[in-house]
Structures are given as C-alpha cells and as structure tokens.
C-alpha positions in Angstrom: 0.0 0.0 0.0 1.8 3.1 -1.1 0.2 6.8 -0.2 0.8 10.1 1.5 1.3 9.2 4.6 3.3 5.7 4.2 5.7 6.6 0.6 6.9 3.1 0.7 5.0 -0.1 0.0 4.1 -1.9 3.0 4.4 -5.6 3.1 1.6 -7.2 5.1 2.8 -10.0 7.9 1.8 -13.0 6.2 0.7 -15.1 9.3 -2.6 -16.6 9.3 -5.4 -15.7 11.5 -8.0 -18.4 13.5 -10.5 -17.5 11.1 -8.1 -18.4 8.2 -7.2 -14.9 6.8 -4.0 -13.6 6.5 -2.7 -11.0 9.5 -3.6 -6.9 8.7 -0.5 -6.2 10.1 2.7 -4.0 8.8 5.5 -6.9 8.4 8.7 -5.7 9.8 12.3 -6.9 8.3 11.6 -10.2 9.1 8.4 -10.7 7.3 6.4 -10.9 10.4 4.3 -8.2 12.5 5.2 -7.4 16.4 2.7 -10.0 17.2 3.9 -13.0 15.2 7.7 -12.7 15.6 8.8 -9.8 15.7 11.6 -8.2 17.9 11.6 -10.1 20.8 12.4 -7.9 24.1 15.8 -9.0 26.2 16.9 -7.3 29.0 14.9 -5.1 31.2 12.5 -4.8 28.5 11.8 -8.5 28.9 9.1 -9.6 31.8 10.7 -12.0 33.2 14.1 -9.8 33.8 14.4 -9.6 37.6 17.5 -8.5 38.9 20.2 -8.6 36.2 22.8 -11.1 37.9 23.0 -13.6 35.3 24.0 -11.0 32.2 26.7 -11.5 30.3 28.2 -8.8 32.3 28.0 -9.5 35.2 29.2 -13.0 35.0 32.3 -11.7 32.9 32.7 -8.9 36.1 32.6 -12.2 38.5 34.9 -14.7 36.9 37.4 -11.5 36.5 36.8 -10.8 40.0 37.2 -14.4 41.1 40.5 -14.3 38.8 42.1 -11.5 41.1 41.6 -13.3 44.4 43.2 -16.2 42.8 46.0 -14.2 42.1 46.0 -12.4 44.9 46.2 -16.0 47.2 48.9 -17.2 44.9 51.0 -13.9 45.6 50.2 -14.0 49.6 51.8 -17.6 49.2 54.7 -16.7 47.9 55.4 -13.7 50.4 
C-alpha cells in the first residue's frame, strides 16, 4: 500500500489468523508483525528480567573478580 502518509509499499505479515485470513499487520524486516515474531524484548525490556545477575556482564565482572583473588592468594603464598 503506497500513499501520502506511508511513501513506501508496505508488506503485510503474512501469518494466518483463526478465522483463516492472513494478518492486517505491517511486516517488519523479518516478514512478520510485532505480534507474530517480531523483535523479541531481552533485558529489562523483557518480563521476566528480575535483577540482572545472570547477564553477560556481570558474569564476565565475577569470573574477572574471582581471577584476582586467585591471584592475589597465589601472591600471599609466595610472600
């Protein structure tokens, strides 16, 4: 559908409805609408996001911490 207000041709979403029709919905780049597979949410976006200890972060900031007590135990050793 190409007008005024949307200059480029939509594509629809291409998923079918209960009643057997095709979904109304603007497709994104994936060929599907927001409701049929579109971007799905991560993070604190996401509802089942609770306190962010298992991020990729914050395991990386754990393992590097864990590395430095190592190290730090080795060092005492020696002394």
């Amino acid at each position: 559908m190409e007008n005024s207000r949307y200059p480029m041709p939509r594509t629809k979403c291409g998923a079918r409805t209960r009643a057997g029709g095709s979904c109304r919905q603007p497709a994104m780049k994936n060929g599907r609408c927001r409701l049929h597979g579109g971007k799905s949410k991560s993070g604190k976006e996401h509802g089942r996001y609770r306190h962010g200890g298992r991020t990729k972060e914050a395991m990386e900031m754990r393992r590097r911490f864990a590395e430095l007590v190592r190290e730090s135990k080795r060092m005492l050793r020696e002394i």
